[in-house]
Structures are given as C-alpha cells and as structure tokens.
C-alpha positions as CSV (number, residue, x, y, z in Angstrom):
1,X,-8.6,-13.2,22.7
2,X,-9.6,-9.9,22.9
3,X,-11.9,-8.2,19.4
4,X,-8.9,-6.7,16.7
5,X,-10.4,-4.6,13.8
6,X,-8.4,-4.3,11.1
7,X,-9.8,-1.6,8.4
8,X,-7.2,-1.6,4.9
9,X,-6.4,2.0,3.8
10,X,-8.0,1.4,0.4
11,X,-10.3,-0.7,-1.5
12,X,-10.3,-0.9,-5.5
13,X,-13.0,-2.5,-7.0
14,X,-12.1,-3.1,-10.2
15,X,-9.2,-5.1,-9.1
16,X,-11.0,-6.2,-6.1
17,X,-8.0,-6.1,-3.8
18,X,-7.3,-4.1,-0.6
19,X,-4.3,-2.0,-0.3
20,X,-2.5,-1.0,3.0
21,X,0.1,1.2,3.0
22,X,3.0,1.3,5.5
23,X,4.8,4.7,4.2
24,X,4.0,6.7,7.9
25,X,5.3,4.9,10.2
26,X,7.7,2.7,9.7
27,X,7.5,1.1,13.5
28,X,4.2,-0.3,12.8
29,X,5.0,-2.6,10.0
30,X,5.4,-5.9,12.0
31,X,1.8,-4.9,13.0
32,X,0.4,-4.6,10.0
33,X,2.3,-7.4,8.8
34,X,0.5,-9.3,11.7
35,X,-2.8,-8.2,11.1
36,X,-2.9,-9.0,6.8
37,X,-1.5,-12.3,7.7
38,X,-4.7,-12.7,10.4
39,X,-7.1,-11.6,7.7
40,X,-5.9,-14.0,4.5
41,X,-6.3,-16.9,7.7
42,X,-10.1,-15.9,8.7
43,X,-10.7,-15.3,4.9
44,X,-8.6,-16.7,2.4
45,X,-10.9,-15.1,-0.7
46,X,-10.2,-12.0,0.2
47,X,-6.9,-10.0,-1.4
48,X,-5.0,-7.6,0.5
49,X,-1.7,-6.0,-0.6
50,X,0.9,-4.0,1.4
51,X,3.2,-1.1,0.3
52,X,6.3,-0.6,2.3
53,X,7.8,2.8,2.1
54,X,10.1,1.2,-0.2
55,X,7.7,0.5,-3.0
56,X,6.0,4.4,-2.4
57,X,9.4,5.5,-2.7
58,X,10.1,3.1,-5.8
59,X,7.0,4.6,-7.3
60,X,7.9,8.4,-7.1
61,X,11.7,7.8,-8.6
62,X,9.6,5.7,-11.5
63,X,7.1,8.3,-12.8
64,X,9.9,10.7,-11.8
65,X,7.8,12.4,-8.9
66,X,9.9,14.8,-6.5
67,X,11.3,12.6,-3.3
68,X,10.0,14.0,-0.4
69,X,12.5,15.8,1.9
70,X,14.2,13.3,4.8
71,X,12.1,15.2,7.6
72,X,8.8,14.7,6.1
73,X,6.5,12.0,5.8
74,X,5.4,11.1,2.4
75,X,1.9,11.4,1.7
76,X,0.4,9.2,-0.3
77,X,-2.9,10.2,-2.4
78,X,-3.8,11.4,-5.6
79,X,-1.3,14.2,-5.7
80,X,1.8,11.3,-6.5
81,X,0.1,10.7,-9.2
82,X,1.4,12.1,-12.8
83,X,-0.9,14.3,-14.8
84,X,-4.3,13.3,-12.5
85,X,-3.5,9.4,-14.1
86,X,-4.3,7.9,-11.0
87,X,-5.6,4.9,-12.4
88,X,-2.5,3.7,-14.5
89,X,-0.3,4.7,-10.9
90,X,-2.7,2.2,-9.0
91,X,-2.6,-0.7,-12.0
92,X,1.2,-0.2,-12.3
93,X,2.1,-0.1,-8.6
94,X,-0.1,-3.4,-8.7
95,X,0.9,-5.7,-11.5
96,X,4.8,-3.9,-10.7
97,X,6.0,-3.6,-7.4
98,X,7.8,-7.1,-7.2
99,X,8.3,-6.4,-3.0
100,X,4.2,-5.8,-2.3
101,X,2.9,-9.2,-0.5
102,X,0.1,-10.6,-2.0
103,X,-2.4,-13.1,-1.6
C-alpha cells in the first residue's frame, strides 16, 4: 500500500479536535470520508470532525449570514463569522451541527 497523508483543515486546541471541511468540492467527499475513517483506525485517541456543505450552509442561515450566490464556492474563514465572534461560531458549529461525524 502506497504512503497517504492526510492533513485536517484545522486544528483547535482548546477543544482538541480536528475539523475538515467539505464545502469546495463536493466530489471529494467519499475521499475524505475514506481518509477520517483511516485516521480514527491508526489512532483512535485522536478527534476529527467533518463539515459537509450542508452544515456550512446550516451555519450561515443560523447566525443569518448572506448565502453565497449558486455560482460561487463558499468560503469558509473568519469572515462567516458574526461581529469577529469566531470563537462562539466554532463552539456552536461543534456542540450543534447534529450531521458532523464525530469520533
């Protein structure tokens, strides 16, 4: 079996869980899929999360963020987040988004 790398999107400490986020492109979700379910095998201790499009989506209609436009790809970052509160977007998104896999 050849070397695969697999490198989260984010890390946050404080929870101490990895986030990867599908919202791009939506043809590579089986992929990532694959690759979160290899990681929790090789190393069950460690907590990775993904976000579908669906849950980014989810997220903007809840803090009642503009929808992006049908011909552009959202972008997710610290401009979705209301008022610079990043850090009650990332807790909500976590402890709320009932369709996130989780460890």
């Amino acid at each position: 079996m050849p070397n695969q790398r697999f490198r989260p999107d984010f890390y946050l400490p404080q929870y101490d869980v990895y986030i990867e986020i599908t919202t791009l492109n939506q043809k590579l979700v089986t992929k990532k899929n694959r690759k979160v379910r290899l990681l929790r095998e090789l190393y069950p201790d460690v907590k990775c999360k993904i976000f579908y499009q669906r849950d980014y989506l989810d997220l903007l209609i809840k803090y009642g963020l503009e929808r992006p436009s049908q011909d552009s790809a959202p972008s997710p970052g610290p401009e979705a987040a209301p008022s610079g509160d990043t850090n009650g977007v990332v807790e909500n998104l976590l402890k709320q988004a009932p369709r996130a896999q989780s460890q």
